[in-house]
N, CA, C and O of each residue as an XYZ file, in Angstrom:
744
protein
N      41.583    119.725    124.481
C      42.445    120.880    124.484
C      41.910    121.997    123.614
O      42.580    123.026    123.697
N      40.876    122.050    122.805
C      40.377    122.998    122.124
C      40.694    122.948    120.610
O      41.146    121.962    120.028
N      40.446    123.949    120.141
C      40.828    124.448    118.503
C      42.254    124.585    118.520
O      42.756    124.681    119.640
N      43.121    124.620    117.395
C      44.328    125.245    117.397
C      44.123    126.604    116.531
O      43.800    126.687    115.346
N      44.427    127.744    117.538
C      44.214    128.979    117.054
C      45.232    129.068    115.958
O      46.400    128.841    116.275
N      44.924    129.401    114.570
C      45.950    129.929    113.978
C      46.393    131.470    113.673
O      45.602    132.347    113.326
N      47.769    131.642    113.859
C      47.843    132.895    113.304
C      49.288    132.940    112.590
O      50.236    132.156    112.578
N      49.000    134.434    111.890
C      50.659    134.307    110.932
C      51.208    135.629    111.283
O      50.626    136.615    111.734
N      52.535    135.436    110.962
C      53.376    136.550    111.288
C      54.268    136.881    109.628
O      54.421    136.094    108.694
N      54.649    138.080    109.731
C      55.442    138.420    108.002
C      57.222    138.143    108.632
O      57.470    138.576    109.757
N      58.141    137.560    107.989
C      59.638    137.616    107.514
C      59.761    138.865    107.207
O      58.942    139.703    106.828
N      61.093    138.907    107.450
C      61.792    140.185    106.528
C      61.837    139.923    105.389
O      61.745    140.864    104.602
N      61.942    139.010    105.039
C      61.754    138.877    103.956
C      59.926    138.992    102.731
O      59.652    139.150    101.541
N      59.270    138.808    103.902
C      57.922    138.906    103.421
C      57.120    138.063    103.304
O      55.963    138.306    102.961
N      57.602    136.784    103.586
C      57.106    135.403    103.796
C      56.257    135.111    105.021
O      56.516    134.990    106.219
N      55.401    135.056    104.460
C      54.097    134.820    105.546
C      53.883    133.426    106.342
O      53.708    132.391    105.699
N      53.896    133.426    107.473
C      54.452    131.732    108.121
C      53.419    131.661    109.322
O      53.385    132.490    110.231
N      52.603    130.589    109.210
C      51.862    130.404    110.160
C      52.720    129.989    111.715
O      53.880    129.628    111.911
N      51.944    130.150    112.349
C      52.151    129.390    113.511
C      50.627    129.457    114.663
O      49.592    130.102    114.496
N      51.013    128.522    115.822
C      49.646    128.588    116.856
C      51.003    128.197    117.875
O      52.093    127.644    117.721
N      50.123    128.932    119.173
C      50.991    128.812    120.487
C      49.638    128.034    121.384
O      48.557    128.536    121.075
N      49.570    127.233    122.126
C      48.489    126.806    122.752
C      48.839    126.321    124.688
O      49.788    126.084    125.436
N      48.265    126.355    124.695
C      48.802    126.231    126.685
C      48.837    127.475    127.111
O      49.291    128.461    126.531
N      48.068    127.348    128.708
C      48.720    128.341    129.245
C      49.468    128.925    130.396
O      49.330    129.842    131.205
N      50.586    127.691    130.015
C      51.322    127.650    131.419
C      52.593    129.159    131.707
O      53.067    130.039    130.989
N      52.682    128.865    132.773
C      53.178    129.951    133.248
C      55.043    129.855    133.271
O      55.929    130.677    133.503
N      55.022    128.617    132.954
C      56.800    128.535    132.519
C      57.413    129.235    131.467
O      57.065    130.392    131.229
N      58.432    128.578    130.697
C      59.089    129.089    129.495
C      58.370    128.334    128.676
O      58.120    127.170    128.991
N      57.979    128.809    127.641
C      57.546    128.552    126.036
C      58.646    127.765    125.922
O      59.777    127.960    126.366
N      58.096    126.598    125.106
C      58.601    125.578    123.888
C      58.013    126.138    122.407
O      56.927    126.567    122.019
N      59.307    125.900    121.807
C      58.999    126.251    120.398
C      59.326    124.658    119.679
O      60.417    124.117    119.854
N      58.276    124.046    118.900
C      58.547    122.731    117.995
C      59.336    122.956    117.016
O      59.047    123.972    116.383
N      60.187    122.410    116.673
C      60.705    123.166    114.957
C      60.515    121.666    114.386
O      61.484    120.910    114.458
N      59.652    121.337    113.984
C      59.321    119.911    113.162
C      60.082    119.913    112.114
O      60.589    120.986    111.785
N      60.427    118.359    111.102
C      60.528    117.784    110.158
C      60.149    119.014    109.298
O      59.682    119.996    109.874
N      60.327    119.021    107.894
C      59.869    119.963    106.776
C      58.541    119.157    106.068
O      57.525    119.657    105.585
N      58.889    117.875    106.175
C      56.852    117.413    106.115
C      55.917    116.837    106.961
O      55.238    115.884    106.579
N      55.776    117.457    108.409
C      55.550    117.559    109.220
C      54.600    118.743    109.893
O      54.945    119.302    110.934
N      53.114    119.139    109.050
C      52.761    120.296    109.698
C      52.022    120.623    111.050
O      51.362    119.757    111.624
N      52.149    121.831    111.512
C      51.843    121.645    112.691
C      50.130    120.896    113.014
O      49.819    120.110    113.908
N      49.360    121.427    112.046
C      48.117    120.445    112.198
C      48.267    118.883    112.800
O      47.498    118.394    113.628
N      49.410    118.218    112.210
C      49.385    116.780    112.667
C      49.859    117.156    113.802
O      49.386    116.394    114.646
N      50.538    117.919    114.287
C      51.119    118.102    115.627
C      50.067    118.148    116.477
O      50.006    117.331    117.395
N      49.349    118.850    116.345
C      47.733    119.197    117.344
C      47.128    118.042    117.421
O      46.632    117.626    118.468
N      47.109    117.253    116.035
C      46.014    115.944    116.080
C      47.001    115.101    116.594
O      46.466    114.017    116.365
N      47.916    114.874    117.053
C      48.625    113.774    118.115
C      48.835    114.614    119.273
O      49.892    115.241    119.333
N      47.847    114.737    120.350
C      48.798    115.679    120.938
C      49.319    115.018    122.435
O      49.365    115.684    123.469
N      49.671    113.693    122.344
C      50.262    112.926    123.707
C      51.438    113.699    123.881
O      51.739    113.664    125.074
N      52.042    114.217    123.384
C      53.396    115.485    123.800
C      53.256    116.390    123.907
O      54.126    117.102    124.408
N      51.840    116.962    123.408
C      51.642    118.269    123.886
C      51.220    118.346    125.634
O      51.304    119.273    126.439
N      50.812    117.138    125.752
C      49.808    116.918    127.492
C      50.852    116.921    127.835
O      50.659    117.815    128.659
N      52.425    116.583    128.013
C      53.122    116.320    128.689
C      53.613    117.734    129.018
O      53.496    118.331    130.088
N      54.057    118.055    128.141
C      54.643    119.848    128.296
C      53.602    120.430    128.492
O      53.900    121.464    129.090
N      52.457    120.376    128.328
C      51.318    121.707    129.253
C      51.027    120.401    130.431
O      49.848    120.368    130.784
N      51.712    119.586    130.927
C      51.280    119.486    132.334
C      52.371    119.863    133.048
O      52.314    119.869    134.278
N      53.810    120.323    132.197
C      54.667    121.270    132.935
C      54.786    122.616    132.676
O      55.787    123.301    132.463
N      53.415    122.942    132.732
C      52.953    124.423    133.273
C      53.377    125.451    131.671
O      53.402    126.680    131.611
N      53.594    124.715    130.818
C      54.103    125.540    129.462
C      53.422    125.668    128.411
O      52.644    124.817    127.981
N      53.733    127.088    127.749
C      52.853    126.935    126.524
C      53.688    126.192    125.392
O      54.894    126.113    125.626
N      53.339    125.765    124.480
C      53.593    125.509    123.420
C      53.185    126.104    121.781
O      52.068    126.342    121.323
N      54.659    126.245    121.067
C      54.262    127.105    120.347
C      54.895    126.270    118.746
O      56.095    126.238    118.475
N      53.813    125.664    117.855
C      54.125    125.114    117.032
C      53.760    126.354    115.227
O      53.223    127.435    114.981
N      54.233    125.624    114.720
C      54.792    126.561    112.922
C      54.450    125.600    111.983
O      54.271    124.427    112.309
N      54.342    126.003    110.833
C      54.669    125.588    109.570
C      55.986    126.395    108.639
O      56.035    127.538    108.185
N      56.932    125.321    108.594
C      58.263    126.108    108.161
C      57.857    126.604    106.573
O      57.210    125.807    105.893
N      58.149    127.605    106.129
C      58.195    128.435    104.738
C      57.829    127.305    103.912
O      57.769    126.193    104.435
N      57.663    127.408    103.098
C      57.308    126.415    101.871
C      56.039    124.979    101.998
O      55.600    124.351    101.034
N      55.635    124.729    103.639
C      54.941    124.119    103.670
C      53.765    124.261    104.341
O      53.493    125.412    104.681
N      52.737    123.113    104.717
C      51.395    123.803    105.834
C      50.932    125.092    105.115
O      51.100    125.523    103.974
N      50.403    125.463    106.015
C      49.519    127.060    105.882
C      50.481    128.036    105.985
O      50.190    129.230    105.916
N      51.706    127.595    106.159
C      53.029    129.231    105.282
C      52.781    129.373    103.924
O      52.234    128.711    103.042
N      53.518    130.753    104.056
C      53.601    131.078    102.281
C      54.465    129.437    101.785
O      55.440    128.907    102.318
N      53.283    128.774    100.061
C      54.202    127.839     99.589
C      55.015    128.141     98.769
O      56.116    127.598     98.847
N      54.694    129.346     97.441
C      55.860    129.522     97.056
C      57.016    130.527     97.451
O      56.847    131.741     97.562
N      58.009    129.978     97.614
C      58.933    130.665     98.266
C      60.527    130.607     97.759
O      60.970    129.474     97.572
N      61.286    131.564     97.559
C      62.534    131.123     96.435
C      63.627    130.824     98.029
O      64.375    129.856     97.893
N      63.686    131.222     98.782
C      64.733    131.451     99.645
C      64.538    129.763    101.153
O      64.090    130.279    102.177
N      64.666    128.863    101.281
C      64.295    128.124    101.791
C      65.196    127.503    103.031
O      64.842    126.770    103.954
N      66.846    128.219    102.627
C      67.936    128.360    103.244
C      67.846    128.160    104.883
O      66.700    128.035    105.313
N      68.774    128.120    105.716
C      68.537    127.708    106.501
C      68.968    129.050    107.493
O      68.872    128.970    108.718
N      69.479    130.350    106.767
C      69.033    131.903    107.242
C      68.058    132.017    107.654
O      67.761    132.214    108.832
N      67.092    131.869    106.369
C      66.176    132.150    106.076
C      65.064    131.503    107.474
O      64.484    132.197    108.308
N      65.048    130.382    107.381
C      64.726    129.520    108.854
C      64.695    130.052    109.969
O      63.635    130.312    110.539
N      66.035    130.336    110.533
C      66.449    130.958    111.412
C      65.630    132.489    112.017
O      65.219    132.765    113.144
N      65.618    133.375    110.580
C      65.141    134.314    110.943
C      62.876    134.103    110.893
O      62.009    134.896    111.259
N      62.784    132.902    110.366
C      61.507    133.091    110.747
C      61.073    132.564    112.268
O      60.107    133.038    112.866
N      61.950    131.487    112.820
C      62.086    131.405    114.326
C      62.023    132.520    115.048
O      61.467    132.713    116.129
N      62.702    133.318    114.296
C      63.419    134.642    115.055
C      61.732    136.192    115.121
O      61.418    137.125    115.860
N      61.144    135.483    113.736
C      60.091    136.480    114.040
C      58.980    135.725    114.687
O      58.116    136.453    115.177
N      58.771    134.292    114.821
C      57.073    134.203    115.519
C      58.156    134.584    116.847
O      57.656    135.631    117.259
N      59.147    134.349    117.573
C      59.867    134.709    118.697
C      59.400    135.931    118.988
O      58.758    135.971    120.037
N      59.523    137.059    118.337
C      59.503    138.698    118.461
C      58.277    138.964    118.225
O      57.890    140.117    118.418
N      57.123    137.692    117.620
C      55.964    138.225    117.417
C      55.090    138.333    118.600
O      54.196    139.149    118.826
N      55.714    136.920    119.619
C      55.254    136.777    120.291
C      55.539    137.320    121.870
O      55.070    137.027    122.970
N      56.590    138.294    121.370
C      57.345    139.142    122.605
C      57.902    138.047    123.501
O      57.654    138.441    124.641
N      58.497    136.931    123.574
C      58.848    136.124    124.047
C      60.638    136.754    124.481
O      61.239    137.400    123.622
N      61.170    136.527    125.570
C      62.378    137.220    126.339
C      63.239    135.939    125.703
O      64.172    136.102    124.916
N      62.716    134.470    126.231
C      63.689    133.380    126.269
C      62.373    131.994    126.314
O      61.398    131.813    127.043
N      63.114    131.014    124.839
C      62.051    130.231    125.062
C      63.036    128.823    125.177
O      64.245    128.995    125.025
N      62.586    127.589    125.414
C      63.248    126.387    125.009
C      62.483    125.736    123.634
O      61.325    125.819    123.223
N      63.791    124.998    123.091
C      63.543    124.659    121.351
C      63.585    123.102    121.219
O      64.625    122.735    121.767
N      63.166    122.450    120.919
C      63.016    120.774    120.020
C      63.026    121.054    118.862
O      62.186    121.804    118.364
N      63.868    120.570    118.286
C      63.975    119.941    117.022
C      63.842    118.974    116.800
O      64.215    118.172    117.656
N      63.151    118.369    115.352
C      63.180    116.969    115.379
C      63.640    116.610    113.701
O      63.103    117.208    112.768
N      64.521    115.733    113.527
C      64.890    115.604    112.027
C      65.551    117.134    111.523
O      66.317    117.771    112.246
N      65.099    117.612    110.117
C      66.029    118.779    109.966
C      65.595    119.869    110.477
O      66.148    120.945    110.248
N      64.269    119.716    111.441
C      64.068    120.978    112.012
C      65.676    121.054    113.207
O      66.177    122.014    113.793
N      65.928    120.115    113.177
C      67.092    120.282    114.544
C      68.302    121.064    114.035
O      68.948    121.741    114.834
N      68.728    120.991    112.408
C      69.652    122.282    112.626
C      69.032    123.388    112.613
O      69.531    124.091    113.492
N      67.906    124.121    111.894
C      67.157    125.013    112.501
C      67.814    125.178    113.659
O      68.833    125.865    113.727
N      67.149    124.399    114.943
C      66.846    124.701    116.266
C      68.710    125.279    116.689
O      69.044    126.278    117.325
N      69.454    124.391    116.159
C      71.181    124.566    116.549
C      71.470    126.051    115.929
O      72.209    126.750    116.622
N      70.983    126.624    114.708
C      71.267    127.831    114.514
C      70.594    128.822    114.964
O      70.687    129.860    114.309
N      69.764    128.832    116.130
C      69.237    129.577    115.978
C      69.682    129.944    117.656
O      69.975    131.099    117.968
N      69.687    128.936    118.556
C      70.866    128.616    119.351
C      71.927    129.097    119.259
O      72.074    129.774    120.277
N      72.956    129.183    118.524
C      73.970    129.682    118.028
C      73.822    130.794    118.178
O      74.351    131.507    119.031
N      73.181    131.042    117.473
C      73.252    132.730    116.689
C      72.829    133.733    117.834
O      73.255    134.878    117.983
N      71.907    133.070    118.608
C      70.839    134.003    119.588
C      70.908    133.171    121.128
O      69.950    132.624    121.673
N      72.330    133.247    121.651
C      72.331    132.492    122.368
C      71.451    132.394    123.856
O      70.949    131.481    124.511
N      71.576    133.923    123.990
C      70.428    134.925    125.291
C      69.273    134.777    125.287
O      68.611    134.967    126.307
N      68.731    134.395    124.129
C      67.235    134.045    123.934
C      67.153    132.346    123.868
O      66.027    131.990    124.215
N      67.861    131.424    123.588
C      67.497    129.994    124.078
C      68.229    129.568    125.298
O      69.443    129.589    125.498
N      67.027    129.080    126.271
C      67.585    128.408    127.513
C      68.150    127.062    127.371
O      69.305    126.770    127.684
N      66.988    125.986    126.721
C      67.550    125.089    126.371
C      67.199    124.367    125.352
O      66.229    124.737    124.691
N      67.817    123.330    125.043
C      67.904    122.934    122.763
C      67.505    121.494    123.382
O      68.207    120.982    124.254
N      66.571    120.995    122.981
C      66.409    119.514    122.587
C      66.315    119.134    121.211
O      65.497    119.568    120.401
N      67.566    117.961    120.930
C      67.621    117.684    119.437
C      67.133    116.061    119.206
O      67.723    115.192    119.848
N      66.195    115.740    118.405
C      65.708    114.238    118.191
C      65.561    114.017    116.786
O      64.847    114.644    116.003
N      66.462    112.875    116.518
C      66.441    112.474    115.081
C      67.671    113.690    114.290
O      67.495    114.198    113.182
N      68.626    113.893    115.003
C      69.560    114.932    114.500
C      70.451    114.466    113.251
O      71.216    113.630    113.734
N      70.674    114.566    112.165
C      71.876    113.946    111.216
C      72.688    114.911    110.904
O      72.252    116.035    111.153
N      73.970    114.833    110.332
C      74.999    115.463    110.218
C      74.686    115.620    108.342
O      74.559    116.809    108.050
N      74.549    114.656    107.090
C      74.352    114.695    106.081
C      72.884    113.929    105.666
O      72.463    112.796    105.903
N      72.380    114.950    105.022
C      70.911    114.116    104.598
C      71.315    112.739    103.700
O      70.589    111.746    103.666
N      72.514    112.846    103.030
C      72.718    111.705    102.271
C      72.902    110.364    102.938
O      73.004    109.244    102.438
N      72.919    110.795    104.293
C      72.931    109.086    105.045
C      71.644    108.786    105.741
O      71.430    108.036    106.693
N      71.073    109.319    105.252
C      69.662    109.112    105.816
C      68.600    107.903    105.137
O      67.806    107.265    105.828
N      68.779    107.715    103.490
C      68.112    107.184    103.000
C      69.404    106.816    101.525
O      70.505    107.352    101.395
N      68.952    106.060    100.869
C      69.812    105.338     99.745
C      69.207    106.690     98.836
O      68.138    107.274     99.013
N      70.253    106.967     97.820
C      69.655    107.652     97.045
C      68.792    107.752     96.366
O      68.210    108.833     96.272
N      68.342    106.473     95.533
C      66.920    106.072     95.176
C      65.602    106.158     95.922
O      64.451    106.067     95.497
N      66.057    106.351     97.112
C      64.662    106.603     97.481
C      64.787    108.105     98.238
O      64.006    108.383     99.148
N      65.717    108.952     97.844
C      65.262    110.335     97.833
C      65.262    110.978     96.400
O      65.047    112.159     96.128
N      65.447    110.313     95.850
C      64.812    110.836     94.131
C      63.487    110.537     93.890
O      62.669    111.264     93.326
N      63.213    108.811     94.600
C      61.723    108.687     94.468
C      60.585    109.465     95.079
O      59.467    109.641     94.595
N      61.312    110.122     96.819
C      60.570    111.116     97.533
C      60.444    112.592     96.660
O      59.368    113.183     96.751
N      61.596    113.229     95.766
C      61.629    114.280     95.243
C      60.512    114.274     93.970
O      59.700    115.191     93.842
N      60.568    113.287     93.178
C      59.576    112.810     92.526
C      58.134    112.887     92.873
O      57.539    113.762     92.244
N      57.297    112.088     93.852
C      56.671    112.246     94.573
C      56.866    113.513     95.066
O      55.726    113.962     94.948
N      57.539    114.416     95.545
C      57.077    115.648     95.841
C      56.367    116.594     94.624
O      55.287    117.150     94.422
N      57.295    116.467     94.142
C      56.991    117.418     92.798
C      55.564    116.914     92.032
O      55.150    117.551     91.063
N      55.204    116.317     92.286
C      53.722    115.288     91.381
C      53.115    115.363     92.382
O      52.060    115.010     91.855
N      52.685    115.606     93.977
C      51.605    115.289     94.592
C      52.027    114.982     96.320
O      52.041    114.019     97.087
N      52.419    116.799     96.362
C      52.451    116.982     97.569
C      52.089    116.504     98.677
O      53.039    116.162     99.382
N      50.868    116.310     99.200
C      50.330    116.179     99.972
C      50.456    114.594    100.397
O      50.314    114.237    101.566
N      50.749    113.650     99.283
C      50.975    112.565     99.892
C      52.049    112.230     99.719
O      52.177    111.016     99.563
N      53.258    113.034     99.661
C      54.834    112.938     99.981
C      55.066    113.413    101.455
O      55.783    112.854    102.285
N      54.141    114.829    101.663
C      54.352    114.937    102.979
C      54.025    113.884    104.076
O      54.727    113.493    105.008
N      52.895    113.569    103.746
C      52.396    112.396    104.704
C      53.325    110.958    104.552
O      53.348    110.185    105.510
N      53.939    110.701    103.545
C      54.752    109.281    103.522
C      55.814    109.591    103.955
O      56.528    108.606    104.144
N      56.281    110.558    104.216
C      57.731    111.368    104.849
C      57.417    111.304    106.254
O      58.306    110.802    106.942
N      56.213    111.744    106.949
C      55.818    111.620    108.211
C      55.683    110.240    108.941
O      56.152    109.915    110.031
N      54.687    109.284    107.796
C      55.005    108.294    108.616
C      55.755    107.420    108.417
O      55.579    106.367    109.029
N      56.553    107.513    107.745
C      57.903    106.839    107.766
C      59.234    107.337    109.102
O      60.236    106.644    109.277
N      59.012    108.362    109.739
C      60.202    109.209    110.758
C      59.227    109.467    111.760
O      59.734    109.109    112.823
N      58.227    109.855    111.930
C      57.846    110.492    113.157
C      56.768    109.824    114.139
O      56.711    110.337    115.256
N      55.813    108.637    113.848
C      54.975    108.506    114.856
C      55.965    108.069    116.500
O      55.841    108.622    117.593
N      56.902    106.914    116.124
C      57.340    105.753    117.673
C      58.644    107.008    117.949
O      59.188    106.940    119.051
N      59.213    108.302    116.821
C      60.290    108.657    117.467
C      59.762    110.098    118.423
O      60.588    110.754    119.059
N      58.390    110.424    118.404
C      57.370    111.663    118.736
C      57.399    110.830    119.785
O      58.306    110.977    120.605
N      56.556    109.940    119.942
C      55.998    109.232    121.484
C      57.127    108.967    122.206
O      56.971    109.147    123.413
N      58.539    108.487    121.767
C      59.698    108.375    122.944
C      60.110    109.730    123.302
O      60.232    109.883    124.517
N      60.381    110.847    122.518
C      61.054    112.039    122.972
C      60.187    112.844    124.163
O      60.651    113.722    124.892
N      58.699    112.286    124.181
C      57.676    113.101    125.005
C      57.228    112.631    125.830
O      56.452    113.167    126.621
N      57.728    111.153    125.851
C      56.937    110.307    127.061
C      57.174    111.015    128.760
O      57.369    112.208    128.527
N      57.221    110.872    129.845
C      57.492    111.178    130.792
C      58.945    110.810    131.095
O      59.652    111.785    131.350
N      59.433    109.835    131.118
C      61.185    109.554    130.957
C      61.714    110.107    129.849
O      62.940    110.108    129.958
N      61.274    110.680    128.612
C      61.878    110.846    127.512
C      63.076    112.248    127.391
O      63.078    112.612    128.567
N      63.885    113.031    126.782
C      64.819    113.229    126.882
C      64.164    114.703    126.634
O      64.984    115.563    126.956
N      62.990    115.237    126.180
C      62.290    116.548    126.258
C      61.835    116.268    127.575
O      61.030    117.196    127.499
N      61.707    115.986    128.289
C      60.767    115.558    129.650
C      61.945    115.944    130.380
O      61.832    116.900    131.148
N      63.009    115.389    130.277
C      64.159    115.362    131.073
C      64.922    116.667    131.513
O      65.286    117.128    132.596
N      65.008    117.084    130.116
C      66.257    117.674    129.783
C      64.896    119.462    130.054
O      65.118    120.279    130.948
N      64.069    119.556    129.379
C      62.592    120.949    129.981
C      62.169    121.122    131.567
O      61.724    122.128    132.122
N      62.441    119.860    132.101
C      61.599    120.280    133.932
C      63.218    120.819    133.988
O      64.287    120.719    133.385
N      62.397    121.655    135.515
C      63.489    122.512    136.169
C      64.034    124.202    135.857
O      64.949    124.688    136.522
């Protein structure tokens, strides 16, 4: 499939946020809104879900949310506005009319507000790995031990965050029966 082109776009706020769009199908754009340690690089280097959606004729358009990947890292505002409106600019960067959204983990309220808010511009929302409170996600001890580990050595919090949530729940949402497969043709 090639290189993943990168490029960045500015926030209103001023926050500089990568993203790459790759495919070049002639459908509606998918936008990924991944996990928060989840960058799009690993997205490219697995890309059995990307073949599936560019063999339905679509581009795909993956990010690094604010604070992580090749976005601006330091960043005071991390909110889930804030989110919203950087969806809202690779969207406008990319002159895009109407795209469809996946979320996966907390990229999925992302994807629901942004849905919400901009309803004319999303056709359709796929949500995987959705929770209502992060506190039921994990015992508290082991999100103090992840916060810990964040704060001491990034790079391998992001990655133990990844593969702990995302390899077997990526390969079901993208398979050919899977519920992005399903719910994107047509």
């Amino acid at each position: 499939m090639g290189e993943l082109e990168l490029r960045f776009c500015t926030a209103k706020d001023g926050t500089r946020i990568a993203y790459a769009m790759f495919g070049a199908g002639t459908g509606r754009p998918v936008i990924l809104i991944e996990s928060w340690a989840f960058p799009m690089a690993a997205t490219w280097d697995r890309p059995y879900g990307q073949r599936n959606l560019l063999a339905m004729g679509r581009s795909v358009v993956v990010f690094d949310r604010r604070g992580t990947g090749m976005s601006a890292r330091d960043v005071c505002d991390i909110g889930l506005d804030a989110q919203v409106t950087d969806v809202m600019t690779i969207i406008g960067e990319l002159n895009l009319k109407q795209v469809d959204l996946i979320g996966f983990g907390d990229g999925c309220a992302i994807a629901m507000a942004v849905a919400a808010k901009f309803p004319r511009r999303v056709r359709r929302l796929v949500l995987w790995g959705a929770f209502i409170r992060g506190a039921d996600l994990a015992p508290e001890s082991t999100m103090r031990a992840l916060i810990q580990l964040v704060d001491s050595d990034w790079s391998l919090a992001r990655r133990a965050d990844a593969m702990h949530t995302r390899g077997a729940r990526q390969r079901r949402v993208f398979s050919r029966e899977g519920p992005a497969s399903v719910l994107l043709s047509g």
